[in-house]
Backbone as a chain_set.jsonl record, in Angstrom:
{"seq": "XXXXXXXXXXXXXXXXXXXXXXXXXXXXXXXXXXXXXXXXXXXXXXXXXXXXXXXXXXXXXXXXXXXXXXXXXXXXXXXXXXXXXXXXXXXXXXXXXXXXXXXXXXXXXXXXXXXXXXXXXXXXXXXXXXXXXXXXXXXXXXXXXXXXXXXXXXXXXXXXXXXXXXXXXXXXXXXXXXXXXXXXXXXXXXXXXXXXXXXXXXXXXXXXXXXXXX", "coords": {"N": [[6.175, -29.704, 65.254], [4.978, -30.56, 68.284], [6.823, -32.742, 70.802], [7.129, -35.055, 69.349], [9.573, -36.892, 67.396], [10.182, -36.07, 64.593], [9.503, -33.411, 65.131], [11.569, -32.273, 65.929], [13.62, -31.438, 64.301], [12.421, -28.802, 64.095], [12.74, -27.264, 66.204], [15.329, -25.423, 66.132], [14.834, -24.067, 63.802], [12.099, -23.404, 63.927], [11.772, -20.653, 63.939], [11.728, -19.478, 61.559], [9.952, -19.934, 59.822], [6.482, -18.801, 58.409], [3.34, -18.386, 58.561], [2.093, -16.647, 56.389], [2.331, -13.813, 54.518], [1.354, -11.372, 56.231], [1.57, -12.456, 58.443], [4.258, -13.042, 58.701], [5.202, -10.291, 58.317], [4.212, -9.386, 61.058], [5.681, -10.207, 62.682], [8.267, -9.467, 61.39], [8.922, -6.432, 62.538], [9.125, -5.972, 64.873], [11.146, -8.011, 65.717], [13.364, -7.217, 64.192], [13.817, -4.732, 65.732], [14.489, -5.272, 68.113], [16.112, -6.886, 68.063], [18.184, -5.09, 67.07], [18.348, -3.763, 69.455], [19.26, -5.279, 71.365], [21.674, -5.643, 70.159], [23.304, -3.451, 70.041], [23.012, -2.522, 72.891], [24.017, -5.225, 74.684], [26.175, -5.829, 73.178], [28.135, -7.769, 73.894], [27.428, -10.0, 74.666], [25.356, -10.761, 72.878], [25.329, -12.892, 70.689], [25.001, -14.679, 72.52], [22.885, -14.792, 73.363], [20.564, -14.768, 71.103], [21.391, -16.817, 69.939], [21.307, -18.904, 71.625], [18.56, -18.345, 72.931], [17.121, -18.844, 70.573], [17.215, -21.732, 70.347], [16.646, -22.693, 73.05], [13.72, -21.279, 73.456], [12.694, -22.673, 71.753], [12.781, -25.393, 72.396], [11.204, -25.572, 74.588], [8.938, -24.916, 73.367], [8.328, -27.276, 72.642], [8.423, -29.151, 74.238], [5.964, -27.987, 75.495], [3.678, -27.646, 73.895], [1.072, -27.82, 72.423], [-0.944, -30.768, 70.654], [0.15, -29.564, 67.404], [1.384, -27.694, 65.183], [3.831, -25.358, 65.389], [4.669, -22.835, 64.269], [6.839, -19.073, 63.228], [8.319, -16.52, 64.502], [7.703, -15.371, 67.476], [7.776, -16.546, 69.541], [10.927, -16.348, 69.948], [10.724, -13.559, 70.411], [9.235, -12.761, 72.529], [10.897, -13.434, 74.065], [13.406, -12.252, 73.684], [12.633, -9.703, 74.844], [11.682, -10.266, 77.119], [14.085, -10.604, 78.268], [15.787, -8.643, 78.036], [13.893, -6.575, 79.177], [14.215, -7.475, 82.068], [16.52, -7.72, 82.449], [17.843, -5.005, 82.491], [16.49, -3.954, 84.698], [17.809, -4.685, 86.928], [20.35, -4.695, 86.34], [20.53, -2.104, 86.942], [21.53, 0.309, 85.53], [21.168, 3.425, 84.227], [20.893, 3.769, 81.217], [20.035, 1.116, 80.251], [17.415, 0.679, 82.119], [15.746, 2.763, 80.712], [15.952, 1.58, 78.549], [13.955, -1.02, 79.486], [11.756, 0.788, 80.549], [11.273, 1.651, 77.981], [10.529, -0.837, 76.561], [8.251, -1.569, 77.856], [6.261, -0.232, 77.177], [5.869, -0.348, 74.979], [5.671, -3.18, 73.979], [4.201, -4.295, 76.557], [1.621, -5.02, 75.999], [1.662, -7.575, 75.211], [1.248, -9.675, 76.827], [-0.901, -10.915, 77.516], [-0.806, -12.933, 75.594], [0.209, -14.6, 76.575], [-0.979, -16.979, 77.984], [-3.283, -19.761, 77.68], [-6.267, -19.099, 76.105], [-9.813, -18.3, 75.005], [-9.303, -16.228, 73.056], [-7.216, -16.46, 71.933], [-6.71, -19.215, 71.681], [-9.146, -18.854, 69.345], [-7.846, -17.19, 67.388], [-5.125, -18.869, 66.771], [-2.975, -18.647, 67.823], [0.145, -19.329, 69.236], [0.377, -20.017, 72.218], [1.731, -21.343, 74.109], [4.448, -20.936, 72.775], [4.995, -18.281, 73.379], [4.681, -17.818, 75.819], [6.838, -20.089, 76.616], [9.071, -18.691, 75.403], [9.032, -16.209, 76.489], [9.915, -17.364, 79.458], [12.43, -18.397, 79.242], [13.517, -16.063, 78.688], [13.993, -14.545, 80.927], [15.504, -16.32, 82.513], [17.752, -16.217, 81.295], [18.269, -13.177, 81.755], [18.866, -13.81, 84.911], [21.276, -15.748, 84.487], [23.143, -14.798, 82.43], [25.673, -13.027, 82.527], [26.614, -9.635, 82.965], [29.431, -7.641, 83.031], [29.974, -5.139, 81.689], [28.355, -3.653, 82.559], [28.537, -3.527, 85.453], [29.297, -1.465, 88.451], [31.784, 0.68, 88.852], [34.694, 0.301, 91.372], [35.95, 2.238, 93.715], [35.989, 2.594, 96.085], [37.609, 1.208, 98.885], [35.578, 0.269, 101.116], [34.014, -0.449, 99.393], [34.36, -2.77, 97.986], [33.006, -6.295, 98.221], [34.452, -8.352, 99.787], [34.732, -6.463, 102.207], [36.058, -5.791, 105.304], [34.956, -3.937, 107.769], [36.068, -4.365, 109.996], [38.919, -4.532, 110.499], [39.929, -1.96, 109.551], [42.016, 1.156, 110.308], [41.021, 2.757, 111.497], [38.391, 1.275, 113.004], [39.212, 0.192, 114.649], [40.192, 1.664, 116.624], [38.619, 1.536, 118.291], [36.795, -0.499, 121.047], [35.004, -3.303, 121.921], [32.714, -2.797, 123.251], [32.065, -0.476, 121.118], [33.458, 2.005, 122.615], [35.98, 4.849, 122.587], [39.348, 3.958, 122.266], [41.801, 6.062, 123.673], [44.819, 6.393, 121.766], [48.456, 5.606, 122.573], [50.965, 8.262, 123.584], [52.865, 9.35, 121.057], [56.402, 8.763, 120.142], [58.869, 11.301, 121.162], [61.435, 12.438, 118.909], [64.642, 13.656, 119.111], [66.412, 14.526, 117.599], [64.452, 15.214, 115.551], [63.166, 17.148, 116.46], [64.692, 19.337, 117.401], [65.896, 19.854, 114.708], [63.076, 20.567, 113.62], [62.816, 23.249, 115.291], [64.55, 24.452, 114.779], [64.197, 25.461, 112.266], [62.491, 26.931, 112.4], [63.683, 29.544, 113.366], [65.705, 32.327, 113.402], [69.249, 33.386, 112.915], [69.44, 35.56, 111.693], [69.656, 38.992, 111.548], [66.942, 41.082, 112.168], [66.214, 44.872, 110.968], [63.566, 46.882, 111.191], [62.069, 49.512, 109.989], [58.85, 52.172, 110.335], [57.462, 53.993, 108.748], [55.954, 57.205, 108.658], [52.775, 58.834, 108.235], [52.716, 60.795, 105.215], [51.895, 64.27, 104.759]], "CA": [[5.199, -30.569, 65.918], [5.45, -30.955, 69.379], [6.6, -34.185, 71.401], [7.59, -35.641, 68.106], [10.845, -36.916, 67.123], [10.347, -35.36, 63.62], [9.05, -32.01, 65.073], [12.861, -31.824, 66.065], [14.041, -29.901, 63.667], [11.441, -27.25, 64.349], [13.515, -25.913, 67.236], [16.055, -24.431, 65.392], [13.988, -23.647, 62.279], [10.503, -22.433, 63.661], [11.515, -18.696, 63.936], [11.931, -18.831, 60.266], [8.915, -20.543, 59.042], [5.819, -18.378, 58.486], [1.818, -18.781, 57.792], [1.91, -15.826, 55.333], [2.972, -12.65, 54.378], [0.501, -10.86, 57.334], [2.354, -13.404, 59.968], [6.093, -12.671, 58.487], [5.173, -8.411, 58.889], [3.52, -8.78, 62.151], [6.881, -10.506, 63.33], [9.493, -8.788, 61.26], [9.315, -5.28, 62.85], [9.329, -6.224, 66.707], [12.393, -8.646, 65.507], [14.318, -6.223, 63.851], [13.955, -3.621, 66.767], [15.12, -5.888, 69.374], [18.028, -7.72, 67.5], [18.969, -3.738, 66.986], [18.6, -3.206, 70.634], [20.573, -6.621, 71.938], [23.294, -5.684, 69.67], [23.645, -2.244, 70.957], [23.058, -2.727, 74.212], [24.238, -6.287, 74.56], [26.773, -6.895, 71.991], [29.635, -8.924, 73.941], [26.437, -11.271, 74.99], [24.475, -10.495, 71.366], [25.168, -14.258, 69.734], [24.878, -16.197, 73.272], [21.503, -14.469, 74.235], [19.667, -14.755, 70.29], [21.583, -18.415, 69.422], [20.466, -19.727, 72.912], [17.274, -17.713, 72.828], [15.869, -19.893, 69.595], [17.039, -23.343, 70.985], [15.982, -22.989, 74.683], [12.728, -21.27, 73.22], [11.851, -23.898, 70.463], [12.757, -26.619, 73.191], [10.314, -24.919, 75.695], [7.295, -25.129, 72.716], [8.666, -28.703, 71.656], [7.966, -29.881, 75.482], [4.802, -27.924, 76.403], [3.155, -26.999, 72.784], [-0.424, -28.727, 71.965], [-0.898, -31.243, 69.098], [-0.182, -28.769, 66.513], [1.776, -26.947, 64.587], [4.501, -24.251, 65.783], [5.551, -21.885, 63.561], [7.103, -17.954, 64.006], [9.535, -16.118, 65.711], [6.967, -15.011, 68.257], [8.68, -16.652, 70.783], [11.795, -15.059, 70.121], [10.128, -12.132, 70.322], [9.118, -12.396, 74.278], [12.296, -14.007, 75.124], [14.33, -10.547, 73.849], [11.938, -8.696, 75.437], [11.747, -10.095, 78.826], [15.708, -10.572, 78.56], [16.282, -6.948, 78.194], [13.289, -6.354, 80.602], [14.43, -8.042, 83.646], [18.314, -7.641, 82.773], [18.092, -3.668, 82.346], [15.787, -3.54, 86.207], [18.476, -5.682, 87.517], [21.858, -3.837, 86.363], [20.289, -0.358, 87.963], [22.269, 1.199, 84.66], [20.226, 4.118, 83.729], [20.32, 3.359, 79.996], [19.217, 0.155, 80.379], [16.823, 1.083, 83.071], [15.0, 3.08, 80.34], [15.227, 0.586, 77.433], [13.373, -1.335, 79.877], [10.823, 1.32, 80.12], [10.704, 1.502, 76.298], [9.732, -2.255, 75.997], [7.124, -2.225, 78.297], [5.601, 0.902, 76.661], [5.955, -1.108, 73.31], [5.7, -4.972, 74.207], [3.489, -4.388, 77.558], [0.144, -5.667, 76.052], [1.768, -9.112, 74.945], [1.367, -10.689, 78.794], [-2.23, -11.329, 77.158], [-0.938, -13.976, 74.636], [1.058, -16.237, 77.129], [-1.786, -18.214, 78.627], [-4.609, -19.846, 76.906], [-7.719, -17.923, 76.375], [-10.88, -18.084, 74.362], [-9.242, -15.314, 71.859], [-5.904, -16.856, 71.579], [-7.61, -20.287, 70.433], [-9.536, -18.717, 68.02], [-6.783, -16.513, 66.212], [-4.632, -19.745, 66.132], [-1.584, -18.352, 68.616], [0.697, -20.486, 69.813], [0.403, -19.585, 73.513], [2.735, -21.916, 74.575], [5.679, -20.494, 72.346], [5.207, -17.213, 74.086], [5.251, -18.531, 77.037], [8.374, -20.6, 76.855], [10.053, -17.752, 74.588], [9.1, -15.607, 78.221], [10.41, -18.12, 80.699], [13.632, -18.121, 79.185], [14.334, -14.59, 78.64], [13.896, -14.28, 82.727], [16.469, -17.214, 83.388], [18.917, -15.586, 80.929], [18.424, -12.342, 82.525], [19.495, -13.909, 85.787], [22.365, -16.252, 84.255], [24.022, -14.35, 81.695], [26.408, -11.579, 83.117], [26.902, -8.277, 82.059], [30.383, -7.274, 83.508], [30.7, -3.929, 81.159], [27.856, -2.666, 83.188], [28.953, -3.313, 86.895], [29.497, -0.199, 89.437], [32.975, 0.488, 88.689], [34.647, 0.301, 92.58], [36.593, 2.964, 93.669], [37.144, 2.896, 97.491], [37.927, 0.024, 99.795], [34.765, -0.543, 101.486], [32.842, -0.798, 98.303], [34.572, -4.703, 97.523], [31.834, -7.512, 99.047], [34.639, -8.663, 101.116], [35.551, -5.573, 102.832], [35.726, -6.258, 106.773], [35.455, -2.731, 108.11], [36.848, -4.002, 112.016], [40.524, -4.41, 110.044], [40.526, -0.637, 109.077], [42.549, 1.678, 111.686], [39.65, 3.842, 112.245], [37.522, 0.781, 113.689], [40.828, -0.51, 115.471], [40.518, 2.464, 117.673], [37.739, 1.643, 119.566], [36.943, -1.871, 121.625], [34.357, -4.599, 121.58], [31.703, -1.939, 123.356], [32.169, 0.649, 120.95], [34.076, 3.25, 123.651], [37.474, 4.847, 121.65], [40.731, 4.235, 122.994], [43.268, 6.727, 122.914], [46.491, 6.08, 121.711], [49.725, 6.181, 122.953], [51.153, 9.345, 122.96], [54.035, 9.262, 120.02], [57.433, 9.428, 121.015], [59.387, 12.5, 119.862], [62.182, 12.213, 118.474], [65.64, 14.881, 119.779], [66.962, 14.879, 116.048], [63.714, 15.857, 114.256], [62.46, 17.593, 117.255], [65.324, 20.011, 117.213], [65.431, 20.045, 113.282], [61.736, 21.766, 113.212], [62.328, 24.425, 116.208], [65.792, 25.15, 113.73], [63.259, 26.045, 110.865], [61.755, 28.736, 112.585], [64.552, 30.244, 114.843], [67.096, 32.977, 112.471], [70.227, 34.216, 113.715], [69.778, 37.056, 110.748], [69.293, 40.211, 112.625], [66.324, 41.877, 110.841], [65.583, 45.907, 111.151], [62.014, 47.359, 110.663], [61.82, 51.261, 110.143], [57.952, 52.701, 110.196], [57.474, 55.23, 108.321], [55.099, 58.012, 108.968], [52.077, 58.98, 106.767], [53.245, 62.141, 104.668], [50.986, 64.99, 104.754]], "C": [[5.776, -31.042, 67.257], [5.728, -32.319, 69.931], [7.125, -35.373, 70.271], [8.92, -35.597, 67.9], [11.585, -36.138, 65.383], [10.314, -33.561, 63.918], [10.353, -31.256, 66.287], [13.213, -31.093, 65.893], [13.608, -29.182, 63.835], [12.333, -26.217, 65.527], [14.74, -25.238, 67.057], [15.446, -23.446, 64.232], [12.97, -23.252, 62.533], [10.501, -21.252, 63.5], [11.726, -18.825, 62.208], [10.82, -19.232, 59.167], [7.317, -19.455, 59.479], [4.233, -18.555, 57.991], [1.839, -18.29, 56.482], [2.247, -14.396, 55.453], [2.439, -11.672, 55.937], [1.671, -11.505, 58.545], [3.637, -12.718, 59.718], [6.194, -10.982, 58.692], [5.05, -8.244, 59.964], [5.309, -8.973, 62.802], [8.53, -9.621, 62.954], [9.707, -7.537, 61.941], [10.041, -5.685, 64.259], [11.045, -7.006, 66.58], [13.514, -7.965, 65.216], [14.811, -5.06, 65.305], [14.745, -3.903, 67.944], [16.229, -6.757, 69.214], [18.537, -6.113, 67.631], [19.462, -3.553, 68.925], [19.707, -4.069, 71.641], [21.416, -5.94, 71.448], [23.837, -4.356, 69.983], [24.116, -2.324, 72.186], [24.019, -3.314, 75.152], [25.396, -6.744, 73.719], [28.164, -7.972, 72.553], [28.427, -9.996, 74.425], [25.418, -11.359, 73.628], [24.455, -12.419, 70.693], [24.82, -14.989, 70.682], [23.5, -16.203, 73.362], [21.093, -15.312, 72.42], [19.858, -16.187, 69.928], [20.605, -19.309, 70.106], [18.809, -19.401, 72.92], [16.796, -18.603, 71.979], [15.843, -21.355, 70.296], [16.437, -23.091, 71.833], [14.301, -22.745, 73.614], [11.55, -22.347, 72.118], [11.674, -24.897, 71.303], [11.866, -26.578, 73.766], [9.236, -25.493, 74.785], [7.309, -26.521, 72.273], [8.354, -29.827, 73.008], [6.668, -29.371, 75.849], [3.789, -27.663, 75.067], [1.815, -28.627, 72.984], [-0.003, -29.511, 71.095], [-1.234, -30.256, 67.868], [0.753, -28.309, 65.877], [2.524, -25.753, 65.117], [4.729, -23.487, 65.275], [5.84, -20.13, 64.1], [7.963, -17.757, 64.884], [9.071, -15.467, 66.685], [8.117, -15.324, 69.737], [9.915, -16.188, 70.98], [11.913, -13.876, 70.366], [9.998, -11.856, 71.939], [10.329, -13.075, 74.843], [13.103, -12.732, 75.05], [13.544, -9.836, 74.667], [11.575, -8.971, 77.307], [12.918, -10.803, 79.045], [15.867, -9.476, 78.968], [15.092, -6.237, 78.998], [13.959, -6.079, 81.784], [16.211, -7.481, 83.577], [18.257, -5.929, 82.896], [17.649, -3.103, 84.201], [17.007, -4.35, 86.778], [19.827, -5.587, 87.395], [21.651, -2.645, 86.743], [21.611, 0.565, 86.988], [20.828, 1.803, 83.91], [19.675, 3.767, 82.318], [19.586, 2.269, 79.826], [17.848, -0.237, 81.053], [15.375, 1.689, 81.804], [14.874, 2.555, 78.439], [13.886, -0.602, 77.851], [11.759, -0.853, 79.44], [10.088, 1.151, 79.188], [10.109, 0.759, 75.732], [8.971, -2.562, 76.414], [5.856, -1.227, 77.883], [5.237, 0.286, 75.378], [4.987, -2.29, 73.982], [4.949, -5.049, 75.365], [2.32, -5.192, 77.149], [0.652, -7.141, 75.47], [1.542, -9.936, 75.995], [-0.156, -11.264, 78.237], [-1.912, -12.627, 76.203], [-0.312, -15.091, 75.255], [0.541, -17.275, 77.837], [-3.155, -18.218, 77.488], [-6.018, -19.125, 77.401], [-8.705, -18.331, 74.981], [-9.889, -17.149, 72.642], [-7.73, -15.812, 71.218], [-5.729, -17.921, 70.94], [-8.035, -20.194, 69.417], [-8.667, -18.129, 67.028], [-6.169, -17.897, 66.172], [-3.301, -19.816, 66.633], [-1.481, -19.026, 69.439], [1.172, -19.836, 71.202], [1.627, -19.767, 74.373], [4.738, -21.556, 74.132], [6.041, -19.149, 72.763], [5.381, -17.151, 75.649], [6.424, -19.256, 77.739], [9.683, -19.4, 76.264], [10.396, -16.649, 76.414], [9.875, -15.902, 79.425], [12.389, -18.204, 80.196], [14.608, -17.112, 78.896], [14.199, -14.34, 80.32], [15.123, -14.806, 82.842], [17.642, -16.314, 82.788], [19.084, -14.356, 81.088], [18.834, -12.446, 84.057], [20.912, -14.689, 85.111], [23.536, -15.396, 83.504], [24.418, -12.907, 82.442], [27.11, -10.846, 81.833], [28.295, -7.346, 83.141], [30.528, -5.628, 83.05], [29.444, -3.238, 81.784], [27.801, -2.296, 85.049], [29.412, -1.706, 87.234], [31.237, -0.256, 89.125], [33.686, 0.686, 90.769], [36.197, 1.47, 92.867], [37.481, 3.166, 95.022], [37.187, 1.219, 97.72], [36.635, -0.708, 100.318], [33.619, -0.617, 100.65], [33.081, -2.226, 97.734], [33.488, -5.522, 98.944], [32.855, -7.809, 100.211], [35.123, -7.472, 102.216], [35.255, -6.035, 104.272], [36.167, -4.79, 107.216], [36.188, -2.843, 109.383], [38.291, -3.606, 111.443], [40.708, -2.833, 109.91], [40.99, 0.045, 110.599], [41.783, 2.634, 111.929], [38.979, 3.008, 113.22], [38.439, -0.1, 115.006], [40.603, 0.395, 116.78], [39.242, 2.679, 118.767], [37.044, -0.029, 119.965], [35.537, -2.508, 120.896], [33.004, -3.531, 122.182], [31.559, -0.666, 122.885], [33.035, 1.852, 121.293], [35.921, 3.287, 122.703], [38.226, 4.973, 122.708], [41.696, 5.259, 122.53], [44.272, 6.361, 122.472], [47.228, 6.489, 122.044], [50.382, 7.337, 122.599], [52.46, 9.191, 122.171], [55.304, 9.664, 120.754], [57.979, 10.44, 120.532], [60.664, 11.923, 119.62], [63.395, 13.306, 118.249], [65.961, 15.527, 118.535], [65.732, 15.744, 115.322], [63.393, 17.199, 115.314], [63.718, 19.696, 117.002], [65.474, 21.055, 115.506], [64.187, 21.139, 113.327], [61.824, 22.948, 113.988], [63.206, 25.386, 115.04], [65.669, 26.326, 112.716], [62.714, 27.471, 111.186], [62.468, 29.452, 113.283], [65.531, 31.464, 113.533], [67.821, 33.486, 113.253], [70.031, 35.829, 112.794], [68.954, 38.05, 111.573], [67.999, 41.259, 111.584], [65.968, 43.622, 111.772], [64.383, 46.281, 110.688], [62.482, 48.911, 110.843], [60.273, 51.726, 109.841], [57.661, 54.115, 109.879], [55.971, 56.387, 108.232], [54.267, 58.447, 107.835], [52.369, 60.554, 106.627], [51.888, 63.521, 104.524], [50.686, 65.611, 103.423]], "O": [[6.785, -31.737, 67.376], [4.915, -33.178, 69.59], [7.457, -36.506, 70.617], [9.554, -34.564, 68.111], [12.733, -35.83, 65.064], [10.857, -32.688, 63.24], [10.268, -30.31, 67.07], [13.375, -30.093, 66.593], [14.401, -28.241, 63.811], [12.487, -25.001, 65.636], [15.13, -24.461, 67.928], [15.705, -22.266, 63.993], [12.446, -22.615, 61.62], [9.547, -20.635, 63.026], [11.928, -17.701, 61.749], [10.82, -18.927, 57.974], [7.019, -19.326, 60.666], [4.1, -18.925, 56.825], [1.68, -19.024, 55.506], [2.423, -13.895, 56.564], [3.356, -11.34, 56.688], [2.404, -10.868, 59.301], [4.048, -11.864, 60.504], [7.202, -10.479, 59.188], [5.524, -7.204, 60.422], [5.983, -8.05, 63.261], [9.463, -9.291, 63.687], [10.92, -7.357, 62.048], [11.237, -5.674, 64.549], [11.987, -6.595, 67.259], [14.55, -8.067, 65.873], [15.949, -4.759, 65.666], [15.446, -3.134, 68.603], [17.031, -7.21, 70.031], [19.439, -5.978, 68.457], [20.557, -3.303, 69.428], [20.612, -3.665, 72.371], [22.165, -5.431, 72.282], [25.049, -4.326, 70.196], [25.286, -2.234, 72.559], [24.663, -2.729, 76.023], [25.591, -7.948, 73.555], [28.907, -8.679, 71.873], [28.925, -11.118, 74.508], [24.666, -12.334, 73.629], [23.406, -12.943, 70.318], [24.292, -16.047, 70.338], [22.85, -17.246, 73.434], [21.335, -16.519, 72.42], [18.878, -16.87, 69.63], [19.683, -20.03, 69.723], [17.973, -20.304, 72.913], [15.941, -19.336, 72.476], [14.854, -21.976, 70.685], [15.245, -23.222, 71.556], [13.755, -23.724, 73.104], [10.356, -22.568, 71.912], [10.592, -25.481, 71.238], [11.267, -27.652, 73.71], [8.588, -26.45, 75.21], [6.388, -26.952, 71.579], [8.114, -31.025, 72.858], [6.021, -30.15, 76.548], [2.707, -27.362, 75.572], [1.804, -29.774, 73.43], [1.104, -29.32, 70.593], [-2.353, -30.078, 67.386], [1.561, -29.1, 66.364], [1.707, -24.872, 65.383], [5.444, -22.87, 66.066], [5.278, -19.747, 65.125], [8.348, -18.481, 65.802], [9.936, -14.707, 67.119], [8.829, -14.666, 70.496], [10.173, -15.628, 72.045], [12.935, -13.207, 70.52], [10.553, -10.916, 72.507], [10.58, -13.175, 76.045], [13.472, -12.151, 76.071], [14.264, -9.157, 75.4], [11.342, -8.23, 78.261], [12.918, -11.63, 79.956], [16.082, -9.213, 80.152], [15.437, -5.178, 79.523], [14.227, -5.026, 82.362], [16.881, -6.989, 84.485], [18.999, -5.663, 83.842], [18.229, -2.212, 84.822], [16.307, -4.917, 87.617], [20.563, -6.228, 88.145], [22.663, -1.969, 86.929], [22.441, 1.297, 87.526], [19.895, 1.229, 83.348], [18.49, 3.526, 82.085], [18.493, 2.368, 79.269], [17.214, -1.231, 80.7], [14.242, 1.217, 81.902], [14.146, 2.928, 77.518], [13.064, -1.02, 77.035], [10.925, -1.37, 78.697], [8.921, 0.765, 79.12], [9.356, 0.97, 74.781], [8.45, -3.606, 76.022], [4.691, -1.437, 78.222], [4.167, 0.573, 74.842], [3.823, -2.189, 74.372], [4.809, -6.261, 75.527], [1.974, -6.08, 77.929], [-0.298, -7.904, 75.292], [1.755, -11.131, 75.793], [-0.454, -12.319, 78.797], [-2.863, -13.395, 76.063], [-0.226, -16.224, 74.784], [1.169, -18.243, 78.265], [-3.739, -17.354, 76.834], [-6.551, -18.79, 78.459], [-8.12, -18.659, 73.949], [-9.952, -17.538, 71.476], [-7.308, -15.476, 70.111], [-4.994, -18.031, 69.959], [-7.748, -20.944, 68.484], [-8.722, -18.53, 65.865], [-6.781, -18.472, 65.272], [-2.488, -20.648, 66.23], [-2.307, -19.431, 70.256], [2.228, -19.208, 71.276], [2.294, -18.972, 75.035], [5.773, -21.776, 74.761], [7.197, -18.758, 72.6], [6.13, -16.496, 76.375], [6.855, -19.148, 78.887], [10.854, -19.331, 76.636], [11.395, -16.477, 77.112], [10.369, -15.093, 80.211], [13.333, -18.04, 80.969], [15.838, -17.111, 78.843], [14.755, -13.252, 80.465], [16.006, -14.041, 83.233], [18.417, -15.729, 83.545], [20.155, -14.003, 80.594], [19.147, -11.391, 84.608], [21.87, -13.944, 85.32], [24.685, -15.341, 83.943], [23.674, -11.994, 82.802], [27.65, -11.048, 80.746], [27.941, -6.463, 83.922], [31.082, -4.849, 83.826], [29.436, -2.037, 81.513], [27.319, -1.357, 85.682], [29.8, -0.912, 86.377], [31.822, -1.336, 89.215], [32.887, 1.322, 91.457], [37.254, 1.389, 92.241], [38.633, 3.534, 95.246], [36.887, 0.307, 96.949], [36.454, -1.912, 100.134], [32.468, -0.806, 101.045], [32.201, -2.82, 97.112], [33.376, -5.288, 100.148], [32.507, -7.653, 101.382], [35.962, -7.794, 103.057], [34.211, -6.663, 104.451], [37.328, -4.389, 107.129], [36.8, -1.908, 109.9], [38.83, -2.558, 111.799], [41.835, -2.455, 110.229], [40.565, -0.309, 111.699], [42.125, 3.423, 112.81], [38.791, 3.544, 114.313], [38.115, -0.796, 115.969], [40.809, -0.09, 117.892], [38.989, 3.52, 119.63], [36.817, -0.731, 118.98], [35.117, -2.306, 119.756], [32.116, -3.499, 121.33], [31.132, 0.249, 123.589], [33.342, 2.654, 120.411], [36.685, 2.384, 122.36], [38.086, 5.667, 123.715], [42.244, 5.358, 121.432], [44.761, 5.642, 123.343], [47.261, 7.719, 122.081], [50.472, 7.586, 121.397], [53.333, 8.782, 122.936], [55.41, 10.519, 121.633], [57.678, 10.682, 119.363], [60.936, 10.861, 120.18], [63.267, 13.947, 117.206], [65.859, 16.736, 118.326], [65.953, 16.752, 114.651], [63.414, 18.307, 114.777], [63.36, 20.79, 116.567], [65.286, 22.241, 115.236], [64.335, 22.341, 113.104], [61.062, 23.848, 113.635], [62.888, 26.471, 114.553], [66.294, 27.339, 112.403], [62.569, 28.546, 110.603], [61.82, 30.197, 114.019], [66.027, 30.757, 112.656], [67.392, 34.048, 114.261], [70.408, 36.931, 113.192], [67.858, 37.884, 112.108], [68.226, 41.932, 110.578], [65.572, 43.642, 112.937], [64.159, 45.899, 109.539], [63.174, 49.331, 111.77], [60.244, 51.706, 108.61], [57.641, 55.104, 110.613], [54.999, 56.009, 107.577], [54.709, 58.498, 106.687], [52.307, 61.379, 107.538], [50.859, 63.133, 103.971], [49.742, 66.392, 103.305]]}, "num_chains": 1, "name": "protein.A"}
């Protein structure tokens, strides 16, 4: 019960309270599928996202819910689902990219139950718990980081701070673009000598060419 100091407890405990057998089927599949897919997917964030997921979402229907009655894990239901939405478009990791897909191929026609409507009144759906279950699978798709799916970085100017002027490629040319040459290197008598050494032999070599035999 919303707004109520008794209808407290409900925000831990509504995902587990059901009308009737019909209500507890419609909810168990979608639940199952998407705890499977968090914990796959997701599993070093798996307990923060589904723990946090019921509180925030119960809190959400416990501040905006009608005089009525909450029950269902509905709202849990659009909070996984536009967690792993928004977080999968938003790590640009293919797999995730097309679990995305998968849930909006699935879970696409629910955007119809998160505002009040004529048909949503009469069935008896708690609009508002899909709605808040929604709003906080977004935030925790921006807050919660996913480190094991970052770009792994390989060169230099792929780190945020890279400053390409410091590199000695961009060194070699001024403030209008135009490259300076550089100084010509000095040689050096010791090495200089050394390398002619390498290719010079005193060994006396003979060649004999020998004629093709008939």
């Amino acid at each position: 019960m919303p707004k109520t100091v008794k209808g407290l407890r409900g925000i831990p405990l509504h995902v587990f309270i059901h009308g009737d057998f019909k209500h507890l089927l419609n909810n168990s599949f979608p639940v199952f599928f998407l705890i499977m897919a968090l914990r796959y997917f997701y599993r070093n964030q798996f307990w923060k996202v589904l723990v946090l997921g019921i509180l925030f979402s119960g809190l959400g229907t416990w501040l905006l819910g009608r005089n009525s009655y909450h029950i269902g894990a509905s709202g849990l239901i659009y909070c996984l689902v536009s967690f792993m939405f928004f977080k999968g478009i938003m790590t640009k990791y293919f797999r995730l990219v097309a679990l995305s897909l998968t849930i909006v191929i699935l879970y696409g026609g629910i955007l119809w139950f998160m505002f009040p409507s004529e048909h949503v009144a009469k069935e008896g759906i708690s609009w508002e718990a899909h709605f808040a279950g929604f709003i906080v699978g977004v935030l925790f798709s921006i807050i919660v980081k996913t480190p094991q799916f970052e770009k792994p970085i390989y060169y230099d100017w792929e780190h945020p701070d890279f400053d390409p002027s410091q590199t000695p490629f961009f060194k070699q040319f001024d403030a209008n673009g135009n490259f300076i040459n550089p100084p010509k290197p000095e040689i050096n008598e010791e090495i200089k000598s050394e390398v002619e050494g390498y290719f010079t032999s005193s060994v006396r070599v003979i060649y004999e060419f020998l004629g093709k035999k008939n």
